[in-house]
PQR file with spaces between the fields and no chain letter, atoms N, CA, C, O and H, PARSE charges and radii, in Angstrom:
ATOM       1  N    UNK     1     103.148   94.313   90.856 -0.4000 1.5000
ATOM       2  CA   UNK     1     103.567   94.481   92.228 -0.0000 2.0000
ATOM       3  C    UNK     1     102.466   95.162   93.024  0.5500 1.7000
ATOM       4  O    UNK     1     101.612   95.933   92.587 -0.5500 1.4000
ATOM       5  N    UNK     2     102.554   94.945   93.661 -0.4000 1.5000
ATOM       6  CA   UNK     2     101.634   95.397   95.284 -0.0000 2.0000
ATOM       7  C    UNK     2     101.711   96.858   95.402  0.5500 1.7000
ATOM       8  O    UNK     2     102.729   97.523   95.208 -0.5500 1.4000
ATOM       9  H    UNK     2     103.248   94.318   94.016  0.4000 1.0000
ATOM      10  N    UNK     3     100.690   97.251   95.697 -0.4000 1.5000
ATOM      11  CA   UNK     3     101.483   98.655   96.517 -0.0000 2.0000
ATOM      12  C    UNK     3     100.737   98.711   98.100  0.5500 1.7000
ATOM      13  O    UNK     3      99.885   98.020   98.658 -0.5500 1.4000
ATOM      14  H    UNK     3      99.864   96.711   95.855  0.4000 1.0000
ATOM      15  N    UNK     4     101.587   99.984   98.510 -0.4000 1.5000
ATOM      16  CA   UNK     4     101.561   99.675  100.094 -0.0000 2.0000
ATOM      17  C    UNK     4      99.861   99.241  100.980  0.5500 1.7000
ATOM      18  O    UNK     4      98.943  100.061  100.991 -0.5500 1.4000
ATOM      19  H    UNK     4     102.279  100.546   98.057  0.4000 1.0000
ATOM      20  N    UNK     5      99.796   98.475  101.347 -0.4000 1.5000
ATOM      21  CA   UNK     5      98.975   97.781  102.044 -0.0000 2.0000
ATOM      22  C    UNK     5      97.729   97.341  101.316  0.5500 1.7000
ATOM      23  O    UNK     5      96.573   97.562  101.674 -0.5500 1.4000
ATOM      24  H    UNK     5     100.542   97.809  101.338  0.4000 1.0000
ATOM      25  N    UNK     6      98.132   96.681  100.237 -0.4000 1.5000
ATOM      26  CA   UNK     6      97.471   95.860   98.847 -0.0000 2.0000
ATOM      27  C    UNK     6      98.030   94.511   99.652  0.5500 1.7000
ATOM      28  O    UNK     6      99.134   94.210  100.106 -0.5500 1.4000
ATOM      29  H    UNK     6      99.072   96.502   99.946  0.4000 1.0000
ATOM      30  N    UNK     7      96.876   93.917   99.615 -0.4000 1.5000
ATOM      31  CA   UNK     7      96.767   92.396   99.902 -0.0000 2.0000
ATOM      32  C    UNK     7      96.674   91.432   98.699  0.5500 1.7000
ATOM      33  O    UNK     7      95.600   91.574   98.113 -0.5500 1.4000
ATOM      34  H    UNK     7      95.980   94.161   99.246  0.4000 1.0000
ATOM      35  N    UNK     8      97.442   90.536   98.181 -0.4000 1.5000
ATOM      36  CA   UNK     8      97.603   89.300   97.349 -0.0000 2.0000
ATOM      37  C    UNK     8      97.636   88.061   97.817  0.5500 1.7000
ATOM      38  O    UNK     8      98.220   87.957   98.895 -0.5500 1.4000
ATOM      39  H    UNK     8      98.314   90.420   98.656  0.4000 1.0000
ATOM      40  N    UNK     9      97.305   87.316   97.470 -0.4000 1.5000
ATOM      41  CA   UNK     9      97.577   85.688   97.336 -0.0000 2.0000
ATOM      42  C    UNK     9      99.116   85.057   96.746  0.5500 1.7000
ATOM      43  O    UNK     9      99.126   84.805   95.541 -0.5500 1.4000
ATOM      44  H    UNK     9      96.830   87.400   96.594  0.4000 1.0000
ATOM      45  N    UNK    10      99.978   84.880   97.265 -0.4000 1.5000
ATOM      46  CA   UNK    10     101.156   83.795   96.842 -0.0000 2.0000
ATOM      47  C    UNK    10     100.437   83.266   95.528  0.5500 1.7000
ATOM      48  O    UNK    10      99.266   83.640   95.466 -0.5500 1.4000
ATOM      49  H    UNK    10      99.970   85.085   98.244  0.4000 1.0000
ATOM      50  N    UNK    11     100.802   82.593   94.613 -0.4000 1.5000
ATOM      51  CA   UNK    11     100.509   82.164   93.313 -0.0000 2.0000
ATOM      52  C    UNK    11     101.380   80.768   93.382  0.5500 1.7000
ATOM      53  O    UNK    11     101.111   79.652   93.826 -0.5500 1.4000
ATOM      54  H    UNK    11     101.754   82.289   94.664  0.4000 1.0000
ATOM      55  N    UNK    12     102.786   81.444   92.611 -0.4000 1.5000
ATOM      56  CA   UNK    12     103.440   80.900   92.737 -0.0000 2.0000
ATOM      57  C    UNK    12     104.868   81.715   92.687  0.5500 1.7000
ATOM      58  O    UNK    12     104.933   82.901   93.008 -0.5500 1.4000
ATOM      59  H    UNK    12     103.004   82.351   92.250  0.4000 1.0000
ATOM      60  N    UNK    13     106.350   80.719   92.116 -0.4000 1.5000
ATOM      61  CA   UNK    13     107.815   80.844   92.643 -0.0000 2.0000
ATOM      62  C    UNK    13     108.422   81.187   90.935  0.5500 1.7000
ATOM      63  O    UNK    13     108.556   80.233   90.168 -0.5500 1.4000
ATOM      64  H    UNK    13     106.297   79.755   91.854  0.4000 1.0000
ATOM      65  N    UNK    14     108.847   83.022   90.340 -0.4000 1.5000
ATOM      66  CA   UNK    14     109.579   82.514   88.767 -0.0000 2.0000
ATOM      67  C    UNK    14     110.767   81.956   89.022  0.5500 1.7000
ATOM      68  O    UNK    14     111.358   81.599   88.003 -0.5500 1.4000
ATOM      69  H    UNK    14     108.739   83.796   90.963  0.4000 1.0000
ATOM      70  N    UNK    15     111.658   81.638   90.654 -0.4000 1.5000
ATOM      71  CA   UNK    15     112.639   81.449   90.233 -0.0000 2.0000
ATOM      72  C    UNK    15     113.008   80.588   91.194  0.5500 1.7000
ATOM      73  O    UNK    15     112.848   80.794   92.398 -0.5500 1.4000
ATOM      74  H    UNK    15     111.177   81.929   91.482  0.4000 1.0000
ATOM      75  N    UNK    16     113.662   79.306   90.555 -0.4000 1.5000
ATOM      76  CA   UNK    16     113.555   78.119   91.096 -0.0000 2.0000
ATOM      77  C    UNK    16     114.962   77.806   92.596  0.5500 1.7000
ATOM      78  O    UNK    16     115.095   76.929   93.449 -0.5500 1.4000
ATOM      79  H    UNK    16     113.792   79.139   89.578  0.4000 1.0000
ATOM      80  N    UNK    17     115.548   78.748   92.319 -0.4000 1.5000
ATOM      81  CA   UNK    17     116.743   79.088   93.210 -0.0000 2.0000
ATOM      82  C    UNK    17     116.399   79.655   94.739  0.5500 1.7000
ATOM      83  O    UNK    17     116.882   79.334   95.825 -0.5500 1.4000
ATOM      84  H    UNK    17     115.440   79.461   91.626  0.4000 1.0000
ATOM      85  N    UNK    18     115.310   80.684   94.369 -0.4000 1.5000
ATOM      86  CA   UNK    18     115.032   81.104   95.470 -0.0000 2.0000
ATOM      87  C    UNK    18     113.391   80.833   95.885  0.5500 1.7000
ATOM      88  O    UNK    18     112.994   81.726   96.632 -0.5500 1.4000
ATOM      89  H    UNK    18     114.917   80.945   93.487  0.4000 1.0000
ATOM      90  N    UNK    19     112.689   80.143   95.675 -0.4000 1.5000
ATOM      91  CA   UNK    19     111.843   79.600   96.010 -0.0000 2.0000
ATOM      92  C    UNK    19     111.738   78.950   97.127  0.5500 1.7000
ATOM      93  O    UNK    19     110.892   79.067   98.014 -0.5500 1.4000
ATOM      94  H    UNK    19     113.012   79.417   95.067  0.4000 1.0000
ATOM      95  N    UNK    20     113.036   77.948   97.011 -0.4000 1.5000
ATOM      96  CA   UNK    20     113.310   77.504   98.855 -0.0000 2.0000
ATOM      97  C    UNK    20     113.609   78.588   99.488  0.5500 1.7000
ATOM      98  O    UNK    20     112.909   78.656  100.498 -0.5500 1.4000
ATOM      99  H    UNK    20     113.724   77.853   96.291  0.4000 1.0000
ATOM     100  N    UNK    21     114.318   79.484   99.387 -0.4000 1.5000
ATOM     101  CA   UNK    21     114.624   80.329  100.473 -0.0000 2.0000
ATOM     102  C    UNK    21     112.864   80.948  101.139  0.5500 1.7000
ATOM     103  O    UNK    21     112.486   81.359  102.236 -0.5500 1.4000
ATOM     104  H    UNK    21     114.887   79.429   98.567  0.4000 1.0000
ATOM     105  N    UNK    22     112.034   80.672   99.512 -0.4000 1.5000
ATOM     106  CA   UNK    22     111.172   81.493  100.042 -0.0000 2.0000
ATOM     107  C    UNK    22     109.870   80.700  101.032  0.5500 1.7000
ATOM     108  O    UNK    22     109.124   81.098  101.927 -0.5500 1.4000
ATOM     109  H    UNK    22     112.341   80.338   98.620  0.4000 1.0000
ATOM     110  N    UNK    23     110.050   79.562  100.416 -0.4000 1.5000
ATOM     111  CA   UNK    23     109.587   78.596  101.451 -0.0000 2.0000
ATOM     112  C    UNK    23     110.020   78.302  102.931  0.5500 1.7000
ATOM     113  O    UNK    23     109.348   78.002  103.918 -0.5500 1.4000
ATOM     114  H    UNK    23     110.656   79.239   99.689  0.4000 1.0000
ATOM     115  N    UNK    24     111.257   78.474  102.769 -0.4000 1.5000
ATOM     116  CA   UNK    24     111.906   78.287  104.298 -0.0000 2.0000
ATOM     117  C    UNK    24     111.128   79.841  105.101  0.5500 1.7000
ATOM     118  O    UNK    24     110.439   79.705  106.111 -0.5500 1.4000
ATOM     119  H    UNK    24     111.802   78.718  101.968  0.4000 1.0000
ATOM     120  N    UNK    25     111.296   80.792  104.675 -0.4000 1.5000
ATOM     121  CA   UNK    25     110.588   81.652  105.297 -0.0000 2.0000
ATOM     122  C    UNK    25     109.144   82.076  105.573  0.5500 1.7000
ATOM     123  O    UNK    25     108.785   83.166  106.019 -0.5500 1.4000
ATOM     124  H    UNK    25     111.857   80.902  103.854  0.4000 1.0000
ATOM     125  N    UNK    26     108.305   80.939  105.204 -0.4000 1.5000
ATOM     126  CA   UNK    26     107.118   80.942  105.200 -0.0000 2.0000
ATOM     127  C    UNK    26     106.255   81.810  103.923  0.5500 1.7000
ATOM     128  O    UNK    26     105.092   82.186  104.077 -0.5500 1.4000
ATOM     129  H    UNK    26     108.597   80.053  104.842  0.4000 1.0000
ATOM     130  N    UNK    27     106.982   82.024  102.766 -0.4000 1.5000
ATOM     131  CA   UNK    27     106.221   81.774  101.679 -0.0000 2.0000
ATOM     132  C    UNK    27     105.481   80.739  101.082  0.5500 1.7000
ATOM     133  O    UNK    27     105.817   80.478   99.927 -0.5500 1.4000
ATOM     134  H    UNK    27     107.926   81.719  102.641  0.4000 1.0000
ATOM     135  N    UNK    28     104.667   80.155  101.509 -0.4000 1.5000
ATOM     136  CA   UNK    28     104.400   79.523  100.824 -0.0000 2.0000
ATOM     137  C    UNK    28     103.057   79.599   99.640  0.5500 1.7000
ATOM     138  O    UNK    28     102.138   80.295  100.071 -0.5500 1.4000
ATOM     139  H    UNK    28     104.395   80.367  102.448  0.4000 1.0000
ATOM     140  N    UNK    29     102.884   79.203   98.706 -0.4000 1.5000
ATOM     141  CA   UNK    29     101.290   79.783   97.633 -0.0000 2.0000
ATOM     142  C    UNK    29     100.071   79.511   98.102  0.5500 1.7000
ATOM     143  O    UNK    29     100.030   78.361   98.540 -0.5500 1.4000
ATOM     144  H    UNK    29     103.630   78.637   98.357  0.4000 1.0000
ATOM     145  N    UNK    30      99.492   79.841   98.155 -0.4000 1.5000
ATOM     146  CA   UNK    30      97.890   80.595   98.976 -0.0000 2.0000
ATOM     147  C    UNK    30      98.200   81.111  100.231  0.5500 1.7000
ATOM     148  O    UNK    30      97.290   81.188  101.056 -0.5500 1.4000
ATOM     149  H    UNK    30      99.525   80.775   97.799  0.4000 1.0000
ATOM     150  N    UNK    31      99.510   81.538  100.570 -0.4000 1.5000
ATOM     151  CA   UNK    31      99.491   82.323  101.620 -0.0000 2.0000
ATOM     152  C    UNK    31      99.214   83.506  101.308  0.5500 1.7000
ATOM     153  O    UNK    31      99.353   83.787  100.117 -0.5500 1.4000
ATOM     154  H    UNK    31     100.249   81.475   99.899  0.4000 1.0000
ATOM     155  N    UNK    32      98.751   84.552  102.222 -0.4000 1.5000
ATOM     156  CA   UNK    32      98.204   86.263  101.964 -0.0000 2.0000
ATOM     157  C    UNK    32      99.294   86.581  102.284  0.5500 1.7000
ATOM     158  O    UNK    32     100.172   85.960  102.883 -0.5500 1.4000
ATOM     159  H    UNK    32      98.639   84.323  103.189  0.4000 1.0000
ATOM     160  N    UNK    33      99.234   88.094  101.668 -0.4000 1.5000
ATOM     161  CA   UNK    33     100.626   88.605  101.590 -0.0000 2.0000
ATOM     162  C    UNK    33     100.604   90.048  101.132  0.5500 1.7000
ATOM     163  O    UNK    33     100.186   90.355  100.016 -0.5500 1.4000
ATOM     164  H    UNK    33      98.521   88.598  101.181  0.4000 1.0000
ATOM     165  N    UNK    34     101.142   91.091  102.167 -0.4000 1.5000
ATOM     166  CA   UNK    34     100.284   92.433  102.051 -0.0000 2.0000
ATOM     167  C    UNK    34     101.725   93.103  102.200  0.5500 1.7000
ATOM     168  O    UNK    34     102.580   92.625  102.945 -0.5500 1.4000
ATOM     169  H    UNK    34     101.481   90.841  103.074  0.4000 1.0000
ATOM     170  N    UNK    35     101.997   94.664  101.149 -0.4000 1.5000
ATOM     171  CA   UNK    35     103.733   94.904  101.194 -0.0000 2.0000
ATOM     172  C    UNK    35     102.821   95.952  102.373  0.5500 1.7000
ATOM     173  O    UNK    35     101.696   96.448  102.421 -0.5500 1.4000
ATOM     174  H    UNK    35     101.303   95.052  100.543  0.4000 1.0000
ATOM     175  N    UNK    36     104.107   95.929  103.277 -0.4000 1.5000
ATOM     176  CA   UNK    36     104.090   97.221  104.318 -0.0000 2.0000
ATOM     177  C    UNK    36     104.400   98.125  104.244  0.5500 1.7000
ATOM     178  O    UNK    36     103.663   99.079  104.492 -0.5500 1.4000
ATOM     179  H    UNK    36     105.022   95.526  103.238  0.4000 1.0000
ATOM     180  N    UNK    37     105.496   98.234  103.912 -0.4000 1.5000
ATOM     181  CA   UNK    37     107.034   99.258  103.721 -0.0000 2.0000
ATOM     182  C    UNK    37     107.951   99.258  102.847  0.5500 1.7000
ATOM     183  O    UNK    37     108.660   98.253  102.816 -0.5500 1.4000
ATOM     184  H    UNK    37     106.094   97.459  103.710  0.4000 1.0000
ATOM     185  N    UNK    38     108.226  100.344  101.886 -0.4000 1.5000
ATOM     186  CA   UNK    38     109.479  100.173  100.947 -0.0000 2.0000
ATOM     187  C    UNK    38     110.254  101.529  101.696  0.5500 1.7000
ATOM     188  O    UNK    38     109.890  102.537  102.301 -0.5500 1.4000
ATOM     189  H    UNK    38     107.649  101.160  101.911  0.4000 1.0000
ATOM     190  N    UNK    39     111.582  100.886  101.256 -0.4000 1.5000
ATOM     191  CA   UNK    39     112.354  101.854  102.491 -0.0000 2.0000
ATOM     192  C    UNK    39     112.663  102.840  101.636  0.5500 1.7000
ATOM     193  O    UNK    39     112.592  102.635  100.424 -0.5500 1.4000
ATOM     194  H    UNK    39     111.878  100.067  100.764  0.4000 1.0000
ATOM     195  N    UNK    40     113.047  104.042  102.141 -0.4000 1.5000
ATOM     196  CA   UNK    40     113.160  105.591  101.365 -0.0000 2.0000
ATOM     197  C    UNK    40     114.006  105.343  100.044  0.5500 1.7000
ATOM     198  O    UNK    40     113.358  105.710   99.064 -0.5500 1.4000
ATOM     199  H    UNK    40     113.105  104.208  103.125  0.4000 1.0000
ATOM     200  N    UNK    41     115.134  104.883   99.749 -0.4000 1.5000
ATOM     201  CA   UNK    41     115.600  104.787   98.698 -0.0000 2.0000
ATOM     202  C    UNK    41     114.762  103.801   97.511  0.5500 1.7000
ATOM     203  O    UNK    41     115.042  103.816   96.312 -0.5500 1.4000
ATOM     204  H    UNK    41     115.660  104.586  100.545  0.4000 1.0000
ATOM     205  N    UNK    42     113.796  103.046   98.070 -0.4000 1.5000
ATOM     206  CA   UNK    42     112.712  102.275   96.732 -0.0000 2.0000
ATOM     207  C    UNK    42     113.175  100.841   97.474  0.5500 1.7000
ATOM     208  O    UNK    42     112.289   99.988   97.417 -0.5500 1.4000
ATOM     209  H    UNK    42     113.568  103.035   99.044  0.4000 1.0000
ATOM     210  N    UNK    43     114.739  100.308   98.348 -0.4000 1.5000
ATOM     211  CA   UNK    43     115.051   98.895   98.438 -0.0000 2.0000
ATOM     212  C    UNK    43     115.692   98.910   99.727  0.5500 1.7000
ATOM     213  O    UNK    43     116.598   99.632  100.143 -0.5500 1.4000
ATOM     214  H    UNK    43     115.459  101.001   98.394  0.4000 1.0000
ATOM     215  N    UNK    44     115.090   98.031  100.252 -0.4000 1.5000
ATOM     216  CA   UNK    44     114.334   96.603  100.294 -0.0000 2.0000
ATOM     217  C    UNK    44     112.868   96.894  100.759  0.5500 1.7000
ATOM     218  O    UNK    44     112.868   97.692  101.696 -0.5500 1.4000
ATOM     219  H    UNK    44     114.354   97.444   99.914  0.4000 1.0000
ATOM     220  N    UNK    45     112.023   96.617  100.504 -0.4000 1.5000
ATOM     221  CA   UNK    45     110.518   96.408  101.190 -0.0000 2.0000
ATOM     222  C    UNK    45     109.932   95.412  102.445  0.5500 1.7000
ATOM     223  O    UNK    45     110.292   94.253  102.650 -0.5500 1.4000
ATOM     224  H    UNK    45     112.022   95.968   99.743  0.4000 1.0000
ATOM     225  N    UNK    46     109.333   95.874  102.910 -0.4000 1.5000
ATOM     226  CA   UNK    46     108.789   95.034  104.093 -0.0000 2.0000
ATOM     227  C    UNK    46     107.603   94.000  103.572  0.5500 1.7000
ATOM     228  O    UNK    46     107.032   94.571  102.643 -0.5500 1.4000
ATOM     229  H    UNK    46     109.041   96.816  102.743  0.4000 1.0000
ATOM     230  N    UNK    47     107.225   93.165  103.724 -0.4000 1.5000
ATOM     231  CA   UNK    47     105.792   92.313  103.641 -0.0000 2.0000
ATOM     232  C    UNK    47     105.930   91.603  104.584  0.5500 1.7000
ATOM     233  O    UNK    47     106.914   91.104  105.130 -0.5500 1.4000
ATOM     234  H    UNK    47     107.689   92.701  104.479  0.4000 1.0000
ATOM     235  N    UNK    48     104.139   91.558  104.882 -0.4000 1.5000
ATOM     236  CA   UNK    48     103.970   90.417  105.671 -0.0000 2.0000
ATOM     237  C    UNK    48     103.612   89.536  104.939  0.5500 1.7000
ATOM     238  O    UNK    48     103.161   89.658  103.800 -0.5500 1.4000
ATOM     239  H    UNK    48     103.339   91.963  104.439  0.4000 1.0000
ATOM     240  N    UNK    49     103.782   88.605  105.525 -0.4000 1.5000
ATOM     241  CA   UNK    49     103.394   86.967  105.395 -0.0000 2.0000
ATOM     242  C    UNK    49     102.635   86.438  106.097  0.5500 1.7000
ATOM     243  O    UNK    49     103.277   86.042  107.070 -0.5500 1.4000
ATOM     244  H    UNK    49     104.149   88.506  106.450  0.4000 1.0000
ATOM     245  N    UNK    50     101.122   86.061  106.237 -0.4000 1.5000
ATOM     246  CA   UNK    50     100.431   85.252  107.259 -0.0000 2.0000
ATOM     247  C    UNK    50     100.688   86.324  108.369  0.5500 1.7000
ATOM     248  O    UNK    50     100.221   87.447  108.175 -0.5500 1.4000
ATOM     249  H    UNK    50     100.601   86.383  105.446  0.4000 1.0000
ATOM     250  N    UNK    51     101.394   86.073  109.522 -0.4000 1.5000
ATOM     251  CA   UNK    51     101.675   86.295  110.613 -0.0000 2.0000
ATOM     252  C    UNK    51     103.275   87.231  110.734  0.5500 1.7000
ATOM     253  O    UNK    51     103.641   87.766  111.780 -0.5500 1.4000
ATOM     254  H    UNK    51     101.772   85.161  109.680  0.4000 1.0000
ATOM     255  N    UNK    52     103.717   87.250  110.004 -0.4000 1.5000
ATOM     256  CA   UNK    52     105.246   87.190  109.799 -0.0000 2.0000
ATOM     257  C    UNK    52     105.616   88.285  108.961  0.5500 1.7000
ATOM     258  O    UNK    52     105.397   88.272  107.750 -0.5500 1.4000
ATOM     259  H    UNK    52     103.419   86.815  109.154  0.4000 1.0000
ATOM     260  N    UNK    53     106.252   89.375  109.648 -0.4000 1.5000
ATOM     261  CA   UNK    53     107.093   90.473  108.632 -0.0000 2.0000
ATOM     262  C    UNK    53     108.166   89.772  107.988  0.5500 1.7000
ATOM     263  O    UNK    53     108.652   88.766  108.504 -0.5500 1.4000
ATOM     264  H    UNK    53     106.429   89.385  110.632  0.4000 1.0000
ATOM     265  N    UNK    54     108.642   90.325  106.690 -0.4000 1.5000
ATOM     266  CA   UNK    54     109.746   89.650  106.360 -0.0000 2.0000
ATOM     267  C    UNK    54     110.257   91.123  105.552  0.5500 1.7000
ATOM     268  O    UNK    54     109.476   92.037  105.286 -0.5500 1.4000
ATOM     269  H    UNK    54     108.247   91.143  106.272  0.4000 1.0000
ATOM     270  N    UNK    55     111.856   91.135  105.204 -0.4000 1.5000
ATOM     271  CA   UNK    55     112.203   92.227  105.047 -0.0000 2.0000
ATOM     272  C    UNK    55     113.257   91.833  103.459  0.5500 1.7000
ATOM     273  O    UNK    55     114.413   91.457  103.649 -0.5500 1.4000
ATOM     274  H    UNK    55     112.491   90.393  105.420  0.4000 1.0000
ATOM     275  N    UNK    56     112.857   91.932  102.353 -0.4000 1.5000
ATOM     276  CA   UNK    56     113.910   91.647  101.336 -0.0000 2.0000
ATOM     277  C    UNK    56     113.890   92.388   99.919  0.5500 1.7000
ATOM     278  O    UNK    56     112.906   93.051   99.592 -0.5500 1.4000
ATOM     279  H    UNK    56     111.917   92.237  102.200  0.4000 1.0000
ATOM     280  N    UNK    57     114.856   92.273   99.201 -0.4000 1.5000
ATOM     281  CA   UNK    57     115.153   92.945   98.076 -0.0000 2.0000
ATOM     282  C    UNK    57     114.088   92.982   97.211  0.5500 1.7000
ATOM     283  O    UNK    57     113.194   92.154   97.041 -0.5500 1.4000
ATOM     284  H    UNK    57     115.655   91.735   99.467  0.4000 1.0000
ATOM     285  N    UNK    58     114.399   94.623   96.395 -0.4000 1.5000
ATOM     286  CA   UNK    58     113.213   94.187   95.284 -0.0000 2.0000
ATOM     287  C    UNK    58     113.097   92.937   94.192  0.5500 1.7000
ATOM     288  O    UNK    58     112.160   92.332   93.672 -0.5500 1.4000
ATOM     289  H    UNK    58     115.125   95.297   96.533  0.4000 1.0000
ATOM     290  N    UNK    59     114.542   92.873   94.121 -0.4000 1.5000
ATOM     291  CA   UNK    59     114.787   91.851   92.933 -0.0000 2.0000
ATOM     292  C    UNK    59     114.150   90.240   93.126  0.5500 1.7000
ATOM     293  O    UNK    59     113.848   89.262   92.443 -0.5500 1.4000
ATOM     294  H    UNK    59     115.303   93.364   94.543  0.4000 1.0000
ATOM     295  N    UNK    60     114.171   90.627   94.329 -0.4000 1.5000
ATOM     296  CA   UNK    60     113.518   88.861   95.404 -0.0000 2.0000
ATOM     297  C    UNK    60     112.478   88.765   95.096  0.5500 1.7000
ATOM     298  O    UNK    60     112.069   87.781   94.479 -0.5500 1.4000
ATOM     299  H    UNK    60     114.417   91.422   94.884  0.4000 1.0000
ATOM     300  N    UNK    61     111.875   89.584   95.376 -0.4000 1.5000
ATOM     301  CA   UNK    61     110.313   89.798   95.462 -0.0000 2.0000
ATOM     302  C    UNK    61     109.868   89.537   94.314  0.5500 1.7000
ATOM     303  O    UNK    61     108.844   88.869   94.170 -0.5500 1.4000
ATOM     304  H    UNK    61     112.207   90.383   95.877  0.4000 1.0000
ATOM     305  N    UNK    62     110.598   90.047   93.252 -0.4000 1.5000
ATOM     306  CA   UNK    62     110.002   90.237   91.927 -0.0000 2.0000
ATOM     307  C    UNK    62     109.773   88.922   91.574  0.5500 1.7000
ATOM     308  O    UNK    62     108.766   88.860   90.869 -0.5500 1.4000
ATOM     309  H    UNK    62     111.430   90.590   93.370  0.4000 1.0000
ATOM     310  N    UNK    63     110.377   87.641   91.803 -0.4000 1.5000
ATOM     311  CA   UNK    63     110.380   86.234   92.001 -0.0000 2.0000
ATOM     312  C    UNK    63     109.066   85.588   92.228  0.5500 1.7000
ATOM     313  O    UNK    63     108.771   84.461   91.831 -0.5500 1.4000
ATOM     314  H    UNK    63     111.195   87.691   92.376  0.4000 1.0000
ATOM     315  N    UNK    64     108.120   86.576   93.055 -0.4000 1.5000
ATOM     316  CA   UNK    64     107.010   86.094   93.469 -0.0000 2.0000
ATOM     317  C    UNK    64     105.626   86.220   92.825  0.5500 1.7000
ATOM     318  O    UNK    64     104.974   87.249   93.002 -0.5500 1.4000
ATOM     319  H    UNK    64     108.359   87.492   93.377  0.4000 1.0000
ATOM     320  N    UNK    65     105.155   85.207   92.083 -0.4000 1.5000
ATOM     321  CA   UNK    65     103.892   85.487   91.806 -0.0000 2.0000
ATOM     322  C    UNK    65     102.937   85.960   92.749  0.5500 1.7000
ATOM     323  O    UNK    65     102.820   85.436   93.857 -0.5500 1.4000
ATOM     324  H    UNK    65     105.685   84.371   91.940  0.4000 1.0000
ATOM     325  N    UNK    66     102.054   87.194   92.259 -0.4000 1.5000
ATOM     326  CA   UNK    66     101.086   87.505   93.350 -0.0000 2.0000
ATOM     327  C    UNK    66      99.702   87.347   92.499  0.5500 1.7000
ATOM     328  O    UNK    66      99.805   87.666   91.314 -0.5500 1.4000
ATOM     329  H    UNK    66     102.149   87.619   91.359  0.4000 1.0000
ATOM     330  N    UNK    67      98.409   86.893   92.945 -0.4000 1.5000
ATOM     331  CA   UNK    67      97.626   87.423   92.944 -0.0000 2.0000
ATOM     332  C    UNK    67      96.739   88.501   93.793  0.5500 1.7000
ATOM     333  O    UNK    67      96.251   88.300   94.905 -0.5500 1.4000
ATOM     334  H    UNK    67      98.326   86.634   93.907  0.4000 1.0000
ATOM     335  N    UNK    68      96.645   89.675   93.024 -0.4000 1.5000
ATOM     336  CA   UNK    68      95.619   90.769   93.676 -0.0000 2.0000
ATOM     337  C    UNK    68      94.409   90.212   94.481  0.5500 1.7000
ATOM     338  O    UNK    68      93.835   89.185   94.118 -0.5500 1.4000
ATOM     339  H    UNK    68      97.042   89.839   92.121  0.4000 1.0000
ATOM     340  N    UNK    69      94.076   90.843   95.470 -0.4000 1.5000
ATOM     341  CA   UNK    69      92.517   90.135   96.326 -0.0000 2.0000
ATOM     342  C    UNK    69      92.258   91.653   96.727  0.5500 1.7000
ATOM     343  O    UNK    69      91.155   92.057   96.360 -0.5500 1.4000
ATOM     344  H    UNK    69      94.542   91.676   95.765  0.4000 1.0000
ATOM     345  N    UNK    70      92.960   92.474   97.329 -0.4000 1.5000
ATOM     346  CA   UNK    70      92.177   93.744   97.636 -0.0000 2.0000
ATOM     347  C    UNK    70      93.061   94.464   98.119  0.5500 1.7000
ATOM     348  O    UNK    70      94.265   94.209   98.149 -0.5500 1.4000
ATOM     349  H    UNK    70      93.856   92.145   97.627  0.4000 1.0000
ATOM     350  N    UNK    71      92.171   96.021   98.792 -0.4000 1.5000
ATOM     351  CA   UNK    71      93.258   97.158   98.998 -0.0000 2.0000
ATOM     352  C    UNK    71      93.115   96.609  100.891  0.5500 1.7000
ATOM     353  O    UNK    71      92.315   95.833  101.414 -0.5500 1.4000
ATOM     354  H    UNK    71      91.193   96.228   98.768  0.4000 1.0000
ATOM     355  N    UNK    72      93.863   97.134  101.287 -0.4000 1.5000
ATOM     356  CA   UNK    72      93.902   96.629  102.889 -0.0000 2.0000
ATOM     357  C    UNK    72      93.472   97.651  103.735  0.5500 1.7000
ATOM     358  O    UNK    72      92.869   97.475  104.794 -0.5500 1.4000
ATOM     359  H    UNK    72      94.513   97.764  100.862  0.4000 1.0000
ATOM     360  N    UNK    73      93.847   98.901  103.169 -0.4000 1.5000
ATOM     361  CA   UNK    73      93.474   99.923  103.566 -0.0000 2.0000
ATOM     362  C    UNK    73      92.893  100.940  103.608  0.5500 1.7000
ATOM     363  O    UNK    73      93.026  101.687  104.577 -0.5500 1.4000
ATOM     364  H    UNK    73      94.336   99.044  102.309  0.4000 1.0000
């Protein structure tokens, strides 16, 4: 996993259920993808996407292959 303002590459989807969801929201693989925000209790986290905040569970996320590319900040 990412930590806060660690930039990755989309990879790919472990879970085939929510993959569309994650596509419909503009996940898609070789998109960049940097976490913003995890909210005080550890859930849900913020990331952007390309252009696009998106706001969802850890368990979601965990769904997502990342590759590492750098620190952002």
């Amino acid at each position: 996993m990412l930590g806060i303002g660690e930039i990755g590459v989309i990879d790919s989807f472990e879970d085939e259920e929510l993959s569309l969801k994650f596509l419909e929201m503009g996940c898609l693989p070789g998109e960049t993808i940097e976490l913003e925000r995890i909210a005080p209790m550890g859930d849900p986290i913020a990331i952007r996407v390309g252009k696009s905040s998106l706001c969802m569970r850890k368990a979601e996320a965990a769904g997502i292959t990342v590759k590492f590319v750098e620190n952002g900040r």
